[in-house]
C-alpha positions in Angstrom: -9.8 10.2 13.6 -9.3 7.5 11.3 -9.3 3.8 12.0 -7.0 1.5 10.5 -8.2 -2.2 9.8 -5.5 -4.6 8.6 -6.2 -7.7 7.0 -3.1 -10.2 6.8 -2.7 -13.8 5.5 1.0 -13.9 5.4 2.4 -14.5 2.3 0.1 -17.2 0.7 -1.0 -15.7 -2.8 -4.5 -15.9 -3.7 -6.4 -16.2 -0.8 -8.9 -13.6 -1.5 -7.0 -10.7 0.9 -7.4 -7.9 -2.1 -11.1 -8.9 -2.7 -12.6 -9.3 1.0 -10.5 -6.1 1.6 -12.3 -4.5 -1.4 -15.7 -6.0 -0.2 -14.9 -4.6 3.4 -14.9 -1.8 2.3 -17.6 -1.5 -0.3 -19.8 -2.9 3.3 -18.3 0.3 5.1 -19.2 2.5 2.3 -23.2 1.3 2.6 -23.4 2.4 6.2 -22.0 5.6 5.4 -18.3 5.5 6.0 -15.6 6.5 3.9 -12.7 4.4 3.4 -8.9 4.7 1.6 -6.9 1.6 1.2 -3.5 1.0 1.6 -1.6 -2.3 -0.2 1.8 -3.2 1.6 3.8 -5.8 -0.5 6.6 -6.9 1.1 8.8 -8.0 -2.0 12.2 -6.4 -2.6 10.7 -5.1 -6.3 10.4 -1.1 -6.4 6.9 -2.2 -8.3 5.3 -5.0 -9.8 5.6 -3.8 -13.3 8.5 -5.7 -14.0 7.0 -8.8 -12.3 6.8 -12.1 -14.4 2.7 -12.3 -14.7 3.3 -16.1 -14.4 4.7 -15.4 -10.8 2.6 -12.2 -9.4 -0.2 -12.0 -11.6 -1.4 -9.1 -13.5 -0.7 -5.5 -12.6 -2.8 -2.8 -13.0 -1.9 0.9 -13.5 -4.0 3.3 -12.0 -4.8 6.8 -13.1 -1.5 8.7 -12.8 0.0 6.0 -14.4 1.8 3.8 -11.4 1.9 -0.1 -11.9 0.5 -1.5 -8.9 -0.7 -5.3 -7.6 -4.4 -6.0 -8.8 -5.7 -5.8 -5.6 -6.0 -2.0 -6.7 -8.1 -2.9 -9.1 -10.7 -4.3 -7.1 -10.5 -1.6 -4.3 -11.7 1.3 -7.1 -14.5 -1.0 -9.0 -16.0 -2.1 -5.4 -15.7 1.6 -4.0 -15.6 3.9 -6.8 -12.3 5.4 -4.6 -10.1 6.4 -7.4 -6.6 5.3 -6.2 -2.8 6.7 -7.2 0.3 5.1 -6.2 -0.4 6.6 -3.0 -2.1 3.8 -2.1 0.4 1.2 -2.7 4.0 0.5 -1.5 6.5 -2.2 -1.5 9.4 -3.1 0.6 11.8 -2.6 -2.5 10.1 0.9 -2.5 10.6 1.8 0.9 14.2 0.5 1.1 14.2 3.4 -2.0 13.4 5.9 0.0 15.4 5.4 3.0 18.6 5.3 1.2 17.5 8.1 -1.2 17.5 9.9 2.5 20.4 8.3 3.9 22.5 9.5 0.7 21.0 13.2 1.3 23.0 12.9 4.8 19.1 13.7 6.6 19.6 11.0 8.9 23.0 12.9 9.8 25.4 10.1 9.1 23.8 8.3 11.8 23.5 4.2 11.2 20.7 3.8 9.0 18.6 0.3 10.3 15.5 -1.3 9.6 14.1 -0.4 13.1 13.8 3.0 13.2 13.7 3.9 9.7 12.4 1.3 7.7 9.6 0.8 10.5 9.4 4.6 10.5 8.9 5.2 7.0 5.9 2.2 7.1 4.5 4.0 9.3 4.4 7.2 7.0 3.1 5.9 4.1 -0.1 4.2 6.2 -0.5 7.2 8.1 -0.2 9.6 5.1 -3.6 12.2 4.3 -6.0 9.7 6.0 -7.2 13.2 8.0 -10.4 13.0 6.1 -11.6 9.4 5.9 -13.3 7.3 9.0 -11.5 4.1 7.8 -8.0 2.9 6.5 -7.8 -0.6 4.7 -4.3 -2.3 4.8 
């Protein structure tokens, strides 16, 4: 079963979250653990690719091509863990996908609301195909 370790600092940029998360799990990685990380951004922005660099920094793309926070960046070169845009959400993203369901009628015309279904769908991207892996970084 896979163990979740979150590392907060609120919303203060550049306090090193990203690297000592990276680190953490480079650390893991030595004693023979395997880790997957998971970045949760919570501004309103479906992705940081249209971001002023001035005000979020730079963004790096992974593999299949998503632009993602930088933070990604580290994760892969301190792990080798290759990374999609799996591994990274924002809120803008996940208000996407709620109303993407709400407009498909699946919440059955019901009052859509941030708890259940903005909590809900959190949950599902942290908790999505860590089966195989002894540790999840958020």
């Amino acid at each position: 079963m896979a163990r979740f370790i979150f590392i907060t600092g609120g919303v203060v940029s550049s306090l090193g979250k990203g690297l000592a998360s990276a680190a953490l799990g480079a650390l893991l990685q030595s004693r023979g653990f395997s880790v997957k990380f998971r970045k949760l951004d919570p501004y309103l922005n479906v992705d940081p690719g249209t971001m002023s660099p001035y005000q979020h920094g730079e963004v790096y793309v992974t593999d299949d091509g998503a632009e993602t926070d930088l933070d990604l960046g580290h994760y892969e070169r301190f792990t080798g863990v290759n990374l999609t845009r799996k591994a990274n959400v924002t809120a803008g993203r996940i208000y996407q996908q709620v109303l993407a369901k709400e407009r498909r009628g699946e919440y059955n015309g019901g009052t859509v609301q941030v708890i259940p279904h903005v909590t809900d769908a959190i949950k599902d991207f942290t908790r999505d195909n860590v089966e195989d892996v002894d540790f999840i970084l958020c």
